[in-house]
MDTraj code that builds the backbone (N, CA, C; nanometers):
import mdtraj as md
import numpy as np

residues = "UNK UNK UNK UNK UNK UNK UNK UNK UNK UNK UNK UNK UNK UNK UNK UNK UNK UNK UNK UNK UNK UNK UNK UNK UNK UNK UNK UNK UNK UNK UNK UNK UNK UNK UNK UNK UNK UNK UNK UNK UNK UNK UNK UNK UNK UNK UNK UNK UNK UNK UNK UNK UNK UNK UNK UNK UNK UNK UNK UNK UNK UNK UNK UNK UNK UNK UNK UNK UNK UNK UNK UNK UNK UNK UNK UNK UNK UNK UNK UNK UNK UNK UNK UNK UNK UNK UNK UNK UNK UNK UNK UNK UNK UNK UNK UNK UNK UNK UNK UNK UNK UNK UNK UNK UNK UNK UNK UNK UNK UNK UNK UNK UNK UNK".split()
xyz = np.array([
    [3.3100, -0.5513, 0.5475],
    [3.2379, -0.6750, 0.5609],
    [3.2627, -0.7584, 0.4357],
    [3.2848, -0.8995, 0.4628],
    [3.2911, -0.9585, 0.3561],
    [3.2033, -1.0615, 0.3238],
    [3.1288, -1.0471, 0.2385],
    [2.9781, -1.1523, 0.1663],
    [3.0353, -1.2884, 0.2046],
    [3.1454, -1.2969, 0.1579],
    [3.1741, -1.4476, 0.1494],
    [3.2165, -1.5162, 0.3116],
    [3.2507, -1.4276, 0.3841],
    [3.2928, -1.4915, 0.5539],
    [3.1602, -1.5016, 0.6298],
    [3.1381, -1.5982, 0.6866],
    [3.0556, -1.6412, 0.7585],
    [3.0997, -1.5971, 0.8923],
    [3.1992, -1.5575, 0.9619],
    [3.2204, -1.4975, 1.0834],
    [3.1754, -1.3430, 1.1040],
    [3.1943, -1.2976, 0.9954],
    [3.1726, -1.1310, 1.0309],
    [3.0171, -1.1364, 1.0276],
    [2.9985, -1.0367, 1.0810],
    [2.8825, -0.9669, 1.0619],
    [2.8004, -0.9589, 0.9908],
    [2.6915, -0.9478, 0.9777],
    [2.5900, -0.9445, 0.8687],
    [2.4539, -0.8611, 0.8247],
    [2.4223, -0.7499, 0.7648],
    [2.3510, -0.6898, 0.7717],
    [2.2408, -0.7624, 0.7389],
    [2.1244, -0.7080, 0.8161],
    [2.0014, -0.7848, 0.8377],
    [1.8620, -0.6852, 0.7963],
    [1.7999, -0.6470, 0.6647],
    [1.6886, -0.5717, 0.6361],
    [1.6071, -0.5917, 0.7905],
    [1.5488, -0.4558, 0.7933],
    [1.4157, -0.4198, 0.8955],
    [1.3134, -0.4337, 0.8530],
    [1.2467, -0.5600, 0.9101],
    [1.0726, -0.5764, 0.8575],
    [1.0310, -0.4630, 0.8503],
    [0.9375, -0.3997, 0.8286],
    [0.8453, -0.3391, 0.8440],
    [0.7021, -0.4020, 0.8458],
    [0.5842, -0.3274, 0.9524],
    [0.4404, -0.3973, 0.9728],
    [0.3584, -0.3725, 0.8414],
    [0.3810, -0.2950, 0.7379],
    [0.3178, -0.2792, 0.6423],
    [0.3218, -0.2963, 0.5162],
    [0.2524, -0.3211, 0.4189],
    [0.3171, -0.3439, 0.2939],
    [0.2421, -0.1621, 0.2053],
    [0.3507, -0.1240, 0.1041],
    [0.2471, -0.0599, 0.0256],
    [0.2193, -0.0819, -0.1062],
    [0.0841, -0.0673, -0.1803],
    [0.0044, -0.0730, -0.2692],
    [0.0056, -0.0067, -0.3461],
    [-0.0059, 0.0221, -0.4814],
    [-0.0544, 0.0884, -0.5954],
    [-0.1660, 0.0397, -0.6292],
    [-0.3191, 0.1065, -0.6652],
    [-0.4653, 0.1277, -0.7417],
    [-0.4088, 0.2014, -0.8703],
    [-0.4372, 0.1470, -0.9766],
    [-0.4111, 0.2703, -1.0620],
    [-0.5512, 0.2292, -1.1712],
    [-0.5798, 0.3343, -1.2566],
    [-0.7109, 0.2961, -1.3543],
    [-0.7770, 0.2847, -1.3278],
    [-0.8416, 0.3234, -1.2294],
    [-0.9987, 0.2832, -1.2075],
    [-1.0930, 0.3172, -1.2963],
    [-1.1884, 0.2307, -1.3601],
    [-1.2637, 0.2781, -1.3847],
    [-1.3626, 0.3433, -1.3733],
    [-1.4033, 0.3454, -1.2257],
    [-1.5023, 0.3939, -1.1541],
    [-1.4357, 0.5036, -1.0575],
    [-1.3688, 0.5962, -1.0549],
    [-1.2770, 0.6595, -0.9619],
    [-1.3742, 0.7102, -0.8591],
    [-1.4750, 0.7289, -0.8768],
    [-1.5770, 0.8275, -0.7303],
    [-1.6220, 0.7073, -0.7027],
    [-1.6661, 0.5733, -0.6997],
    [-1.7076, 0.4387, -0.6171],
    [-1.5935, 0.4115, -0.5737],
    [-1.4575, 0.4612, -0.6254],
    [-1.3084, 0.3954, -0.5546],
    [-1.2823, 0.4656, -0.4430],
    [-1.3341, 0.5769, -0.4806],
    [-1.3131, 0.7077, -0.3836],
    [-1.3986, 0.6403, -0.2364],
    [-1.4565, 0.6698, -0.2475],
    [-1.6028, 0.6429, -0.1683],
    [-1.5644, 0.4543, -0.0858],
    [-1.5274, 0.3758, -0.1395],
    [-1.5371, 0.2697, -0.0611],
    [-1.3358, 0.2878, -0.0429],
    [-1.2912, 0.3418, -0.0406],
    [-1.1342, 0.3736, 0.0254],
    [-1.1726, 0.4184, 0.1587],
    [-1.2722, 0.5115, 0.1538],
    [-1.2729, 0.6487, 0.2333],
    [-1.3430, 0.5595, 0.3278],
    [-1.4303, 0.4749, 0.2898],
    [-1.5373, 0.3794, 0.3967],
    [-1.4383, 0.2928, 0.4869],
    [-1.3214, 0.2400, 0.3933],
    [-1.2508, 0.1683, 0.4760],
    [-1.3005, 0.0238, 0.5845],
    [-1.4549, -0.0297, 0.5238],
    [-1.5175, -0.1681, 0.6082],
    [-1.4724, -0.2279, 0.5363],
    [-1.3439, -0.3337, 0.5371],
    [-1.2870, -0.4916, 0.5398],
    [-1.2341, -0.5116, 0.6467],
    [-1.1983, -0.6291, 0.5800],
    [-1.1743, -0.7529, 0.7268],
    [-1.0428, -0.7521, 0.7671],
    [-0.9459, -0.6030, 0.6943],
    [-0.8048, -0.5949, 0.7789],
    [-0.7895, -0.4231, 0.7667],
    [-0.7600, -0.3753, 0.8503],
    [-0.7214, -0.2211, 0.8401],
    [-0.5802, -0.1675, 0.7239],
    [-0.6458, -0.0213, 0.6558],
    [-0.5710, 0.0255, 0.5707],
    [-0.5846, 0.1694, 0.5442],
    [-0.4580, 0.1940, 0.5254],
    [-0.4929, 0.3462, 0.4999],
    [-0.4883, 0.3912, 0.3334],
    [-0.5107, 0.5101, 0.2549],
    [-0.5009, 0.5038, 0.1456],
    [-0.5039, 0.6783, 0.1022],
    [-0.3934, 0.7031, 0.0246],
    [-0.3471, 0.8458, 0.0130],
    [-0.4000, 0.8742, -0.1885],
    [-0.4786, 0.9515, -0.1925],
    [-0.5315, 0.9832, -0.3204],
    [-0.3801, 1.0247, -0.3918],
    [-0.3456, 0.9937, -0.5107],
    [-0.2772, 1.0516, -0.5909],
    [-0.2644, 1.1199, -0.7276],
    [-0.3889, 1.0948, -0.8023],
    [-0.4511, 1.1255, -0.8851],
    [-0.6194, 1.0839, -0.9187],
    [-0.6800, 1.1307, -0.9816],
    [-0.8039, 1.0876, -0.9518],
    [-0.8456, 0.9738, -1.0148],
    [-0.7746, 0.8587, -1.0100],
    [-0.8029, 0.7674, -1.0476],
    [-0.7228, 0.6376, -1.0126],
    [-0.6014, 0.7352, -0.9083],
    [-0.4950, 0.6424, -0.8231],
    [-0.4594, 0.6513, -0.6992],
    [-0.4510, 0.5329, -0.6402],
    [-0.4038, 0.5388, -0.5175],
    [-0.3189, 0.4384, -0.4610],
    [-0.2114, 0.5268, -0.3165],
    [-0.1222, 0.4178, -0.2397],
    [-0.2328, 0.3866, -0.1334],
    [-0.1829, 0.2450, -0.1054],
    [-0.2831, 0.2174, 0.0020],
    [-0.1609, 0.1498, 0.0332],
    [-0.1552, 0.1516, 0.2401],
    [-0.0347, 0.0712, 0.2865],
    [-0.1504, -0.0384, 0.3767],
    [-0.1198, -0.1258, 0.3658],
    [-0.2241, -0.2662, 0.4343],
    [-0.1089, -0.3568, 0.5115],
    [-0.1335, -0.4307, 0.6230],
    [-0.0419, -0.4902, 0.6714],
    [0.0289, -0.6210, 0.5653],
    [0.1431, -0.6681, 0.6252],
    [0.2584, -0.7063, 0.5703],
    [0.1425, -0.8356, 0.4773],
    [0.0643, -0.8965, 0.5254],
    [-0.0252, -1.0223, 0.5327],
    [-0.1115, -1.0349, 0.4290],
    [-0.1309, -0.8989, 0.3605],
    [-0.2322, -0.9081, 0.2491],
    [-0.2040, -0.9116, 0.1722],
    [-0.2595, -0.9804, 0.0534],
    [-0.1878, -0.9847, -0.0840],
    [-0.2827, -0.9130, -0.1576],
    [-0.2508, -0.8824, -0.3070],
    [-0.2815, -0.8115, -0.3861],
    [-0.4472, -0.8280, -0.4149],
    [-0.4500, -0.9600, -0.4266],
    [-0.5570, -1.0411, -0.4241],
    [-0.6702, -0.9868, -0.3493],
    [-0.6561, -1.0409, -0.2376],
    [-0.7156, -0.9495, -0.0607],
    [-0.7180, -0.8509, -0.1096],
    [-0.6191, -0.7242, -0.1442],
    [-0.7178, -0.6058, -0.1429],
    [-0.8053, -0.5494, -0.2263],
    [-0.7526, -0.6620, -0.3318],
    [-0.8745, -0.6378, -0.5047],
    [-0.9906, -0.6663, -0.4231],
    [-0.9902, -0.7781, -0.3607],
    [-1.1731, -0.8548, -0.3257],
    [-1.2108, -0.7613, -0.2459],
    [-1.1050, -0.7293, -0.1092],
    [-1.1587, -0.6536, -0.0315],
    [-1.2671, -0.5184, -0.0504],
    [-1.1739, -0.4514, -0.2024],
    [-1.2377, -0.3276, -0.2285],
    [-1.3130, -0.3317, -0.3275],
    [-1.4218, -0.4339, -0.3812],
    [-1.4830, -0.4612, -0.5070],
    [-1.4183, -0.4644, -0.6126],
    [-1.2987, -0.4684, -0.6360],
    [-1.2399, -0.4462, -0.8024],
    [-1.2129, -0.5959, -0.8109],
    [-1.1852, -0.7560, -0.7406],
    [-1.2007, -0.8376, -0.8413],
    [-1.3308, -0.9225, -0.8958],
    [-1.4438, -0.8162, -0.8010],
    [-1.5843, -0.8665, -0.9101],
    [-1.6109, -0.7615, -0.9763],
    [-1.5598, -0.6584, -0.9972],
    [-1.6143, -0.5306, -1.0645],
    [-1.7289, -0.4534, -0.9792],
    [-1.7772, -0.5005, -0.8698],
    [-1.8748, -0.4345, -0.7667],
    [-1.8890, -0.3058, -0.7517],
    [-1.7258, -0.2682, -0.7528],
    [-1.6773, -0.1067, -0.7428],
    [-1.6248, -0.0780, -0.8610],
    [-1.5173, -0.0842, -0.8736],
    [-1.4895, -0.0717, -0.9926],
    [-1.3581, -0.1376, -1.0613],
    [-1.3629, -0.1283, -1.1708],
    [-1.2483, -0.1814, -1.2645],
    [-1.0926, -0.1300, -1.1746],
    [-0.9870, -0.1842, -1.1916],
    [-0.8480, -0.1489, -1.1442],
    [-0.7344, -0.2365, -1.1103],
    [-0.6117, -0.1575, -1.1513],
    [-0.4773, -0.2365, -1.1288],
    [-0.4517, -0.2468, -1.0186],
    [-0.4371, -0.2843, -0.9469],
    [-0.3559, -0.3030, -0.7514],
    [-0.2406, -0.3700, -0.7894],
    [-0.1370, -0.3055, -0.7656],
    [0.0181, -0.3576, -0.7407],
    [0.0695, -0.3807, -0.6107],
    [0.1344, -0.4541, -0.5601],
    [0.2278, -0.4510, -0.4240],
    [0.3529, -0.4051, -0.4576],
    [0.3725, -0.3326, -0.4330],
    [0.5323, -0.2097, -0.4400],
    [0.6225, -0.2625, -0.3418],
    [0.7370, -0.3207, -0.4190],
    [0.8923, -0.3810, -0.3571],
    [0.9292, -0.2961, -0.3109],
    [0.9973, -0.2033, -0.4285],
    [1.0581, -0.1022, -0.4213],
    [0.9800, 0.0486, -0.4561],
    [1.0561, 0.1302, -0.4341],
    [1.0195, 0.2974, -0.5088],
    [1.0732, 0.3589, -0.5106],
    [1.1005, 0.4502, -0.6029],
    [1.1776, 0.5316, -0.6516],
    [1.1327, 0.6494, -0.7581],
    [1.1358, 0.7718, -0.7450],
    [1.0583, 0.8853, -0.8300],
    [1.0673, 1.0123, -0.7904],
    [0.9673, 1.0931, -0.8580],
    [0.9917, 1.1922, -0.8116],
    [0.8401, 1.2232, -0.7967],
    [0.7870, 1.3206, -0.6501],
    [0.6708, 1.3519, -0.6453],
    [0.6688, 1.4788, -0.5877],
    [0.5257, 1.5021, -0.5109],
    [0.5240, 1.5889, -0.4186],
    [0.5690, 1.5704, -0.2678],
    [0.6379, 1.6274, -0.2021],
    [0.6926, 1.5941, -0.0968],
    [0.6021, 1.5441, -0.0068],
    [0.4389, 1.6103, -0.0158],
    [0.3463, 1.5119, 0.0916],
    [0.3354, 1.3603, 0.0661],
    [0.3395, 1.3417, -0.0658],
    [0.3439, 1.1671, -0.1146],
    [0.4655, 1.0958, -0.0305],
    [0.6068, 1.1386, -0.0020],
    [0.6862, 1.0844, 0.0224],
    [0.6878, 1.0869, 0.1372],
    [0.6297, 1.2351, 0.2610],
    [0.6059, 1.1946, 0.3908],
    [0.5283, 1.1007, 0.4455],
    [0.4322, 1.1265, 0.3184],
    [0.2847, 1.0078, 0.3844],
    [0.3159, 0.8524, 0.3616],
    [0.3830, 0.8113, 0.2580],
    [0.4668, 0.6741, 0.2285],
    [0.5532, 0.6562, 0.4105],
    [0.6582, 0.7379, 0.3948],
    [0.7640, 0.7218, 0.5175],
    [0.7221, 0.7057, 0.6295],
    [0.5815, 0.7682, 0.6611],
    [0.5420, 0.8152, 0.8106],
    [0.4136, 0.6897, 0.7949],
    [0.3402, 0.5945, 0.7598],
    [0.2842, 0.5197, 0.7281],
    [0.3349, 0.4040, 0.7303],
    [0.4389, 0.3506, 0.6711],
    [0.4614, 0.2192, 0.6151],
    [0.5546, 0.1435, 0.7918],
    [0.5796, 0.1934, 0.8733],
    [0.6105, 0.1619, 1.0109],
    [0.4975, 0.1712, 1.1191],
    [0.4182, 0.1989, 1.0944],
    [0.2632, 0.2612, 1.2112],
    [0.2434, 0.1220, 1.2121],
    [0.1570, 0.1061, 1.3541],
    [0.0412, -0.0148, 1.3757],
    [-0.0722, 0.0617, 1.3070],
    [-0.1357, -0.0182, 1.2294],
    [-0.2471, 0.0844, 1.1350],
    [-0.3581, 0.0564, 1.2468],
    [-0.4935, 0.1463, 1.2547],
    [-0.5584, 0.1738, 1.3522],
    [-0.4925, 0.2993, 1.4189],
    [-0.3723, 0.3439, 1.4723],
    [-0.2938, 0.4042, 1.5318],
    [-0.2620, 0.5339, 1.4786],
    [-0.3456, 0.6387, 1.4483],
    [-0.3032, 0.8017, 1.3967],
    [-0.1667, 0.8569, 1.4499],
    [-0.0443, 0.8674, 1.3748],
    [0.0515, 0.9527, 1.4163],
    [0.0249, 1.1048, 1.3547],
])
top = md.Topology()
chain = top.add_chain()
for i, resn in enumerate(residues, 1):
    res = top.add_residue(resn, chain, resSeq=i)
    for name in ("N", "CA", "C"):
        top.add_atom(name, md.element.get_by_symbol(name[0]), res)
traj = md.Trajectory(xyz[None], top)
């Protein structure tokens, strides 16, 4: 394939319905715990503990970082103090359940248990 020809072909990235998240620092890790696990906002999400004071959360494509700070008390401090990132990319090394639960997640209609 050549970048520069406009006739050939063109590889085209696959949306995906989800975006995923990094929590990291909480200051409050058992109120983070506890309103993850509650899961009442105004868009569905799932969220995989990774240390006790971090978490992936995958939320649809639509939410921004923003949205899920307010959503989960951390940008009034309600719950607690914390970083929320939106993750481009990833790359690392973990436990292999982190990397199934990323893979098998980030394509689901959330609501939808596989």
């Amino acid at each position: 394939m050549h970048l520069n020809d406009a006739s050939k072909d063109t590889i085209v990235p696959m949306a995906t319905l989800n975006t995923l998240f990094a929590i990291f620092a909480a200051s409050n890790p058992e109120a983070m715990k506890q309103k993850l696990a509650a899961s009442q906002t105004k868009f569905p999400f799932l969220s995989k503990a990774t240390s006790n004071d971090s978490w992936l959360v995958i939320a649809p494509n639509v939410v921004t970082t923003q949205e899920l700070s307010d959503a989960l008390g951390i940008t009034d401090g309600s719950v607690s103090g914390a970083v929320v990132v939106r993750v481009e990319n990833y790359f690392g090394r973990a436990s292999t359940d982190i990397w199934e639960w990323i893979g098998a997640k980030l394509g689901v209609p959330l609501g939808h248990e596989i």
